[in-house]
C-alpha positions in Angstrom: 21.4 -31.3 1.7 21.4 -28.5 3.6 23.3 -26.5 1.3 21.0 -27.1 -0.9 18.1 -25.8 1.0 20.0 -22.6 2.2 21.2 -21.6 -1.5 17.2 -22.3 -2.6 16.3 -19.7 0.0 18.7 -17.2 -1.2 17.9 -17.6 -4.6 14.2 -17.3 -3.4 15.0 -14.1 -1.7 16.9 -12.9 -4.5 14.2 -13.2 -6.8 12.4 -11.6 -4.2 14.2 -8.5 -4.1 14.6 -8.9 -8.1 10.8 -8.2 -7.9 10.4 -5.2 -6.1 13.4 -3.5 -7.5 11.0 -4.4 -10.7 7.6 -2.9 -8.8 9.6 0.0 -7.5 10.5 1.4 -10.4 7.2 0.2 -12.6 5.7 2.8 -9.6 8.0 5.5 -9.8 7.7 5.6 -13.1 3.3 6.3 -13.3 1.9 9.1 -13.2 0.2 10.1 -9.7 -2.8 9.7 -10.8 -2.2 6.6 -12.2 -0.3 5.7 -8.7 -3.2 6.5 -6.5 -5.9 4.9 -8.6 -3.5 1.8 -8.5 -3.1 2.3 -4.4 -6.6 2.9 -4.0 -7.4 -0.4 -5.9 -4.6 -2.3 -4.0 -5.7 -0.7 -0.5 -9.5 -0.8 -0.4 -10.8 -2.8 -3.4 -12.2 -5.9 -2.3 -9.0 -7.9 -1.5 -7.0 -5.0 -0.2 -6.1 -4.4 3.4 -8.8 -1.9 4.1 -11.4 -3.2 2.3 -13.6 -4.2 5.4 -14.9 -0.3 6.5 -16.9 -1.8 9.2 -13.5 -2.9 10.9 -11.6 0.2 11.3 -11.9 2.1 13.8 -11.6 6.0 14.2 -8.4 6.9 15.9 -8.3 5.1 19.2 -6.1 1.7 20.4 -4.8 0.2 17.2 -6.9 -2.8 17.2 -9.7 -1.8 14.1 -6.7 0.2 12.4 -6.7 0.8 8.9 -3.6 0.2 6.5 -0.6 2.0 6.7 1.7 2.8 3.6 3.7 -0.6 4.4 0.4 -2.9 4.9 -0.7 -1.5 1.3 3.1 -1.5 0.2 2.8 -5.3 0.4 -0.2 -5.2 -1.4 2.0 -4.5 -4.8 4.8 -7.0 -3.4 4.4 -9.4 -0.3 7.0 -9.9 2.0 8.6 -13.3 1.2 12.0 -13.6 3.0 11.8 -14.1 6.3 15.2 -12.2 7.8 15.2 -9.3 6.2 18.4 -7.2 5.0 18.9 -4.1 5.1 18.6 -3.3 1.5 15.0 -5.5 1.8 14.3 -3.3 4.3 14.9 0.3 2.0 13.6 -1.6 -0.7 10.4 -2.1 1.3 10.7 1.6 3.0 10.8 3.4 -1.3 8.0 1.2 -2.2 5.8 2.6 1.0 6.9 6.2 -0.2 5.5 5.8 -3.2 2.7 4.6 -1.9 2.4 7.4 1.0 2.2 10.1 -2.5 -0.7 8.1 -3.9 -2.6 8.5 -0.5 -1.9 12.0 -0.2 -3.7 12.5 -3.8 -6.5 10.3 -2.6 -6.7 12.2 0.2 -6.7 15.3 -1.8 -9.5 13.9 -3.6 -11.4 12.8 -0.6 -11.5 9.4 -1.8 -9.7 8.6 1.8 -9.3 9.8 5.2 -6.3 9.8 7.3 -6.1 9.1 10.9 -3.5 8.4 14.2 -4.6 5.2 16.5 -3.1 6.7 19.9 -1.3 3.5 20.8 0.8 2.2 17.5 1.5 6.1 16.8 1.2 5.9 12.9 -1.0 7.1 10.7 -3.6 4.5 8.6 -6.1 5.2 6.4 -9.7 4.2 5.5 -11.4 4.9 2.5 -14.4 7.4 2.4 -17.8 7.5 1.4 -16.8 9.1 -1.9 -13.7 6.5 -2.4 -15.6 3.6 -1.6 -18.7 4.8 -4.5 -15.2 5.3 -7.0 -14.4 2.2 -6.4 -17.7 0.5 -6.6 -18.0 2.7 -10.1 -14.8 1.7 -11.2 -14.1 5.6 -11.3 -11.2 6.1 -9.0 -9.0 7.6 -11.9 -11.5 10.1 -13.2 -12.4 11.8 -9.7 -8.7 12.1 -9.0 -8.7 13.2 -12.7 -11.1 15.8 -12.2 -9.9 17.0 -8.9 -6.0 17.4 -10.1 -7.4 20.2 -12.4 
């Protein structure tokens, strides 16, 4: 029985991994436009990691930190194997690249701001005043639109 349950897992994680190769290359392939209005949705819209303003913080210990590239990475695809490999791992590591382009154009766009909490030494993200209305509006992808020109 325990075979069993072992070669479930690794079919599970291969599936897994069938998914993200899937996701990675759906991203890679948008537009950045069309990337950052899908980030922005995925990292501040109402289910998304830094959807709660009022709990991040501005730059200090990195309780109240916002998302990162890899907390909205898994946003798009959730981590489901439990010891990753290494190709999980790069797998993981393109998808938050892409990701890290889409924040740089909403950043461009001042739709978020970027910011270092001292103790975890990375940089997370919180939307703005301006991203938060574009969400609201459902207009994310005609500011950055209008600010790409």
């Amino acid at each position: 029985m325990l075979g069993h349950k072992d070669g479930n897992k690794q079919e599970l994680a291969e599936q897994w991994r069938q998914t993200m190769r899937q996701e990675l290359d759906r991203l890679a392939a948008l537009s950045l436009t069309d990337l950052a209005a899908e980030v922005m949705v995925k990292g501040f819209g109402p289910a998304g990691p830094g959807a709660d303003d009022d709990a991040i913080s501005l730059g200090q210990a990195n309780i109240g930190a916002g998302p990162d590239a890899v907390d909205i990475s898994r946003e798009f695809v959730p981590d489901a194997v439990s010891f990753p490999t290494d190709e999980d791992l790069q797998l993981r590591a393109r998808i938050a690249k892409l990701v890290a382009e889409g924040l740089q154009e909403l950043e461009h766009a001042s739709l978020v701001r970027c910011q270092m909490h001292t103790s975890s030494g990375y940089f997370d993200w919180a939307a703005t005043r301006r991203g938060r209305a574009a969400l609201e509006r459902n207009e994310v992808k005609t500011v950055l639109e209008r600010t790409s020109t």
